[in-house]
Z-matrix of the N, CA and C atoms (Angstrom, degrees):
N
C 1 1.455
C 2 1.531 1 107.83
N 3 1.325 2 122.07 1 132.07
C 4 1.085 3 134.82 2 -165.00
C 5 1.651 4 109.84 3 -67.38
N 6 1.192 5 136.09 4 150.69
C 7 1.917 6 117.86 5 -172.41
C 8 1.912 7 85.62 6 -94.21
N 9 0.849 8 89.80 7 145.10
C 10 1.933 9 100.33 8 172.38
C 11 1.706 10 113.92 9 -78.61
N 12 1.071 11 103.68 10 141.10
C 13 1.855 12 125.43 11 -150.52
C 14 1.876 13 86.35 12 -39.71
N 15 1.861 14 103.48 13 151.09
C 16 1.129 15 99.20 14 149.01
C 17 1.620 16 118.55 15 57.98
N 18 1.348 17 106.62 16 10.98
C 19 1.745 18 113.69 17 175.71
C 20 1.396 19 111.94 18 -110.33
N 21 1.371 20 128.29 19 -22.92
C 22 1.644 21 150.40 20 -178.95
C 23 1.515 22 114.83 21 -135.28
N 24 1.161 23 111.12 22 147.37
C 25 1.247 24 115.51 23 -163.36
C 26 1.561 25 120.60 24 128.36
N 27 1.746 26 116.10 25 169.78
C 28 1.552 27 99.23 26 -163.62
C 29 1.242 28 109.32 27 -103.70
N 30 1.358 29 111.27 28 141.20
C 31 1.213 30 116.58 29 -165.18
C 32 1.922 31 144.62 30 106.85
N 33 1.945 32 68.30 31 -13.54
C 34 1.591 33 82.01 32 -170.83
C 35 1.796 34 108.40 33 -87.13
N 36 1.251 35 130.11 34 -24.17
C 37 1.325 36 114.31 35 173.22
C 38 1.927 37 104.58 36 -60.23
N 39 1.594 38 100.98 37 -45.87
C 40 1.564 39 84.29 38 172.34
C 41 1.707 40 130.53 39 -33.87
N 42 1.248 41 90.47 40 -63.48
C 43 1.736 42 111.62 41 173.03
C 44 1.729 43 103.72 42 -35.13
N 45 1.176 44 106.41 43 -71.06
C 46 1.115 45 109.81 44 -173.71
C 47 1.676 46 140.37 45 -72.72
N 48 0.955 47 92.40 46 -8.69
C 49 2.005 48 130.92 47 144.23
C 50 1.352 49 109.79 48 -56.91
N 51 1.444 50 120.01 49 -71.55
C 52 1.268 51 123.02 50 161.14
C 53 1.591 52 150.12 51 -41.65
N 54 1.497 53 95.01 52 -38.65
C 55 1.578 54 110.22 53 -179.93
C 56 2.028 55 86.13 54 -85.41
N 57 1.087 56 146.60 55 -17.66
C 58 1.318 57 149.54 56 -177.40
C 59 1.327 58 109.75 57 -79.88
N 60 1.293 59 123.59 58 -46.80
C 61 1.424 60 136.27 59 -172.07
C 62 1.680 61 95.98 60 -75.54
N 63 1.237 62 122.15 61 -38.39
C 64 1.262 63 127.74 62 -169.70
C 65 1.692 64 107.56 63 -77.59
N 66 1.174 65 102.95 64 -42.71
C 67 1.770 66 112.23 65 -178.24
C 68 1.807 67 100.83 66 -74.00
N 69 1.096 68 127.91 67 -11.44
C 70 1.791 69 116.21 68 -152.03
C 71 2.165 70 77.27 69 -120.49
N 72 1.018 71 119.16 70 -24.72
C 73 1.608 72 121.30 71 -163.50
C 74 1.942 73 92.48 72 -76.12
N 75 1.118 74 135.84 73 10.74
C 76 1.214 75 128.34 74 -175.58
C 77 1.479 76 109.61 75 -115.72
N 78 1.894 77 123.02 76 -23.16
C 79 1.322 78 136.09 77 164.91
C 80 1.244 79 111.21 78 -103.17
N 81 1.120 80 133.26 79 -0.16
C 82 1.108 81 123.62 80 157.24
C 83 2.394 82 122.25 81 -157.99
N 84 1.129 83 92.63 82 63.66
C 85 1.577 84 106.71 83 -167.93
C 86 1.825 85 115.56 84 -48.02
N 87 1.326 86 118.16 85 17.04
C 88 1.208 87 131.22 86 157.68
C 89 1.352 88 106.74 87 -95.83
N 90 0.996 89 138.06 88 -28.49
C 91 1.674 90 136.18 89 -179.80
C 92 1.682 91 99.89 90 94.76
N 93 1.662 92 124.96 91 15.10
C 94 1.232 93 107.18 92 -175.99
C 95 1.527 94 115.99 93 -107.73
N 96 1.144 95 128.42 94 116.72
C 97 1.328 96 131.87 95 150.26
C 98 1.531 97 133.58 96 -97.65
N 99 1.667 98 100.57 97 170.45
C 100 1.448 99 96.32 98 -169.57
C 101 1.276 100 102.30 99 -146.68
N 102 1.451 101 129.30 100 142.42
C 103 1.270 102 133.21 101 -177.79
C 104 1.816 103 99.98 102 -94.97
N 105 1.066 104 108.19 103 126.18
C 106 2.046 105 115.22 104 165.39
C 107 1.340 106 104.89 105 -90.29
N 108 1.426 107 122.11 106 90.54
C 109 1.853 108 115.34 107 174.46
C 110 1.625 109 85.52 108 -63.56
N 111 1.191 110 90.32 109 -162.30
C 112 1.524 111 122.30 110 -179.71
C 113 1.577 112 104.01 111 -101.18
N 114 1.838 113 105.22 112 140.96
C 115 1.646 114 107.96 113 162.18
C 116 1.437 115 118.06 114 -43.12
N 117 1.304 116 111.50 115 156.25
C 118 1.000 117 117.11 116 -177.06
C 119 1.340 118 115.00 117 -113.13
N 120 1.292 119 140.90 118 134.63
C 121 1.742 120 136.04 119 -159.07
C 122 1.324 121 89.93 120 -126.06
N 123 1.186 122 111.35 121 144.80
C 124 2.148 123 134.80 122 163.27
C 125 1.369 124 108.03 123 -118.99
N 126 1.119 125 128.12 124 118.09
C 127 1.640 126 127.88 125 175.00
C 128 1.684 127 87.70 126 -141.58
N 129 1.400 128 77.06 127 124.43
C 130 1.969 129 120.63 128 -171.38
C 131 1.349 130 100.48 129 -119.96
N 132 1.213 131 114.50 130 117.00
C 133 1.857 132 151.50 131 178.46
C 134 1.442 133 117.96 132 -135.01
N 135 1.705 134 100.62 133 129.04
C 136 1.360 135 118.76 134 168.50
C 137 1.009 136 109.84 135 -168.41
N 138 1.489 137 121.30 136 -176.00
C 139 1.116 138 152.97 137 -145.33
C 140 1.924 139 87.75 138 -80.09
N 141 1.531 140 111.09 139 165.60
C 142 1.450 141 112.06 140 -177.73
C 143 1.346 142 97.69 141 -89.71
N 144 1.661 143 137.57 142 137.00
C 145 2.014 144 105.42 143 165.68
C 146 1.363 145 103.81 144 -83.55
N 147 1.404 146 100.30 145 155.16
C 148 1.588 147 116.61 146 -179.16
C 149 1.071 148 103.34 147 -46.55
């Protein structure tokens, strides 16, 4: 299957690194982001001791 125009080739992850850095530099113009996972829960079970 043929790759579709302009999707492979050299140079293009650069490019596309670039057009990213350029789109994300308008919400946040320090270059800093941050991912929020999710809380994290521990639930601890056993037996009763005698």
């Amino acid at each position: 299957m043929p790759a579709a125009a302009g999707f492979r080739g050299p140079g293009r992850l650069d490019a596309f690194e670039a057009d990213l850095r350029r789109l994300l530099a308008d919400p946040s113009p320090a270059g800093r982001f941050s991912e929020h996972g999710p809380s994290t829960e521990a639930f601890v079970w056993g037996a009763d001791a005698p």
